[in-house]
Structure formats: C-alpha cells, structure tokens
C-alpha positions, 0 to 999 in steps of 0.5 A: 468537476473533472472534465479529462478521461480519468488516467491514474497510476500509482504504485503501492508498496508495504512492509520495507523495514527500513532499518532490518538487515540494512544494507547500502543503496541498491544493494539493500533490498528496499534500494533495488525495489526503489530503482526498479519504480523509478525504471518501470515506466514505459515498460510492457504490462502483463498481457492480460491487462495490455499497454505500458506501465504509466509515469506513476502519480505518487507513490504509497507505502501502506505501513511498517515502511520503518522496523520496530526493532532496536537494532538501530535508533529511532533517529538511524531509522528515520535517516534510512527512510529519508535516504531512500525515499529521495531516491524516488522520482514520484510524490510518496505517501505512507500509512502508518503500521505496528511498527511506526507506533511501536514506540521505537520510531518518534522521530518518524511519528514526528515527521509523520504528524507534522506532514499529515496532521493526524494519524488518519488523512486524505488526499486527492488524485483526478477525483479519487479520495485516498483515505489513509485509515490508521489502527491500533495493534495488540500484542499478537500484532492484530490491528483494529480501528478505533473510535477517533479514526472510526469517527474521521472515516465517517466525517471524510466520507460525509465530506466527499459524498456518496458518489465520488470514489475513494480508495481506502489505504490500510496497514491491516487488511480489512478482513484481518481487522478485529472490528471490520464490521464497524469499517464496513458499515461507514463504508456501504453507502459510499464508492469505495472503488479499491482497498490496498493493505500490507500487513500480512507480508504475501501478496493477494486479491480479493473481495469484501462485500463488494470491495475489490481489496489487494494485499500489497506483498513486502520488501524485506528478508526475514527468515519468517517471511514466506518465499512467494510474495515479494512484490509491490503494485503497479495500479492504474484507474481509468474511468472504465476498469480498475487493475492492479499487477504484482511486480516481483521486486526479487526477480526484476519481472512480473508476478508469474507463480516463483515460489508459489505452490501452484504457478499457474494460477498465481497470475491470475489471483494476485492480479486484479482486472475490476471493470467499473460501472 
C-alpha cells in the first residue's frame, strides 16, 4: 500500500548497438547520450509539460542495447556494455531484442539470465509493475510473443491484479507484432497505464486500444537509420498525468522537429501528455 503522491522518473532509451561503428567514451555516440542522462537533472522540461527533469529512478533500454553483427566477439560486446553502462549514475534495466538473441551475444545472454531469471521479468517502482515482455524474431526481423512468455504475462498480471498499474516494456511495439491480439486480450482487464518499444529506430506516440504506447527513438549511426528520431525518453508518472518528452541525444535539446519533414508538428506528436483517471 502506497501512502506517498506518486513522483516517478525514469528515462528509456533503445537500439544502442554497442559494439556498431565503436568509438571511446563520450566520443562514441552511446557514451554522449549517456552523459547527457547523467546531466539532465534539474534541467527545464519543454514548456507544454513545466517543472524540471527529476533525478530518474532507473534507467531501461528496451533491446538491441548489444550488435548482432560479427565485427567484434560476443565477449568485446558485452565488455562495451559493461563499460558504458557503469557510466550511468541510475539503476539500468534491459529488455531483450533480435540482436541480444541472435546467437552472437551468449556472454550477454549469460549475464542477462543470471540477473533476471528468465527471458521475460518484472520489477516494481512506487506501485507501478514494469513488466519486460521478451519475443522471438523471424528472418525479416519481425517480432511476436510466444506462448512461454504469452503464459508469464498472463501469470504476472493475475499476480499484481486488475487495479494496479503496469508498464509494459517491449523490444517490438505492439502494433508491429505479428500476433498483437494475443498480447492484447492478457491485457484489457488489467491498468496498463504506458507501453515503451524500440525496434523501429524513430521516435513516435501513439495509442493501442486504450493504451498510450511511445516508440522510444535509437542510439546509433547507420546509413539506414532515418535522419530524424535520434533520441531517448524523459518519462515521469505522477498520480494525476503521465508524460513522456523526446530528448534529441545528437542535438543535446529537446525533440523540436530537426530533420522532420514537417517540424512544427513533431513537438506535439513525439510528446505524450496522458492525464490519468
């Protein structure tokens, strides 16, 4: 039972590819946008949501935070990974993606089932349930949830009960999945109150059914990767409203519309402003 106001941050990030086009500390892309969570503290929010960026409770990387590439070894990628995240001042958290399963990463998979237990997992912030969903990825990298995972959501959930809030943390947004209907149906009679994904490597708010969802942004430099949407996420849930600000890691600034076909509007549809009931 929680008796304090509900005053959570936490900042998401997604898609680092430690180990792609490596570079050292701040002079790699991922070590900027690591400094950069360790300095936003205190800093103004955009105007639309007020106050400060709040001391964030953890951290969470939702996937592919490791390359699947073969450039460096399983064990180099894992060392990056180490490095850089004992460069964070907060907790981290990971979810796994395509690339931590892709059969080049079993020193991060070892590390990962050590700390977590299962592939899917759970942990708890002032009330709120933060469910980590795994999937499983075809050759065009398309994810879906299978059944073991289908069948720890739907234990989890019986476990925390319809009226607490959970956050669902995916690698793969939900309307990308190939089977959201069946994440969907485990989820309508719970308070899933927020669901953050990477995947997709562009930043974007939405909705599914009555779920407000944010498509987190990416942290690498590959000649496919779109010239808008390089960022990670400044949340904070309060017990009246949830928001969720881009925070553009290449431009050191919030997400105002650079590189964007149409910048005035960018502000306002990468930003998520949920009041809660």
């Amino acid at each position: 039972m929680r008796n304090n106001p509900l005053d959570l941050t936490f900042f998401a990030w997604s898609d680092a590819h430690l180990g792609y086009a490596q570079r050292f500390d701040r002079a790699d892309i991922r070590g900027a946008a690591i400094s950069q969570m360790n300095r936003l503290p205190g800093w103004p929010c955009p105007r639309r949501i007020g106050g400060r960026v709040g001391k964030p409770a953890f951290v969470v990387h939702c996937g592919d935070i490791v390359d699947g590439g073969r450039d460096l070894s399983g064990g180099a990628k894992f060392d990056l990974f180490r490095y850089f995240t004992g460069k964070l001042n907060f907790p981290h958290h990971e979810v796994l993606g395509n690339h931590e399963i892709s059969g080049t990463n079993a020193q991060f998979m070892r590390y990962y089932m050590k700390r977590y237990g299962a592939r899917s997992y759970f942990f708890v912030e002032q009330g709120i349930c933060f469910l980590a969903l795994a999937g499983e990825y075809d050759a065009n990298e398309r994810g879906c949830i299978p059944t073991s995972e289908l069948n720890f959501l739907e234990r989890t959930l019986r476990r925390i009960g319809r009226e607490n809030p959970v956050a669902l943390l995916l690698h793969s947004p939900i309307n990308e999945l190939a089977n959201p209907e069946d994440v969907l149906r485990r989820l309508r009679k719970s308070n899933v109150i927020l669901s953050m994904a990477g995947h997709k490597h562009q930043a974007g708010v939405f909705r599914v059914e009555n779920i407000p969802c944010v498509n987190i942004g990416h942290c690498r430099n590959h000649p496919i990767d779109l010239e808008c949407g390089r960022s990670f996420y400044v949340v904070r849930i309060t017990d009246d409203r949830i928001t969720a600000a881009a925070w553009r890691w290449d431009l050191e600034d919030w997400e105002k519309g650079a590189g964007w076909s149409a910048p005035r509007s960018v502000e306002k549809r990468l930003m998520l402003i949920e009041k809660r009931k």
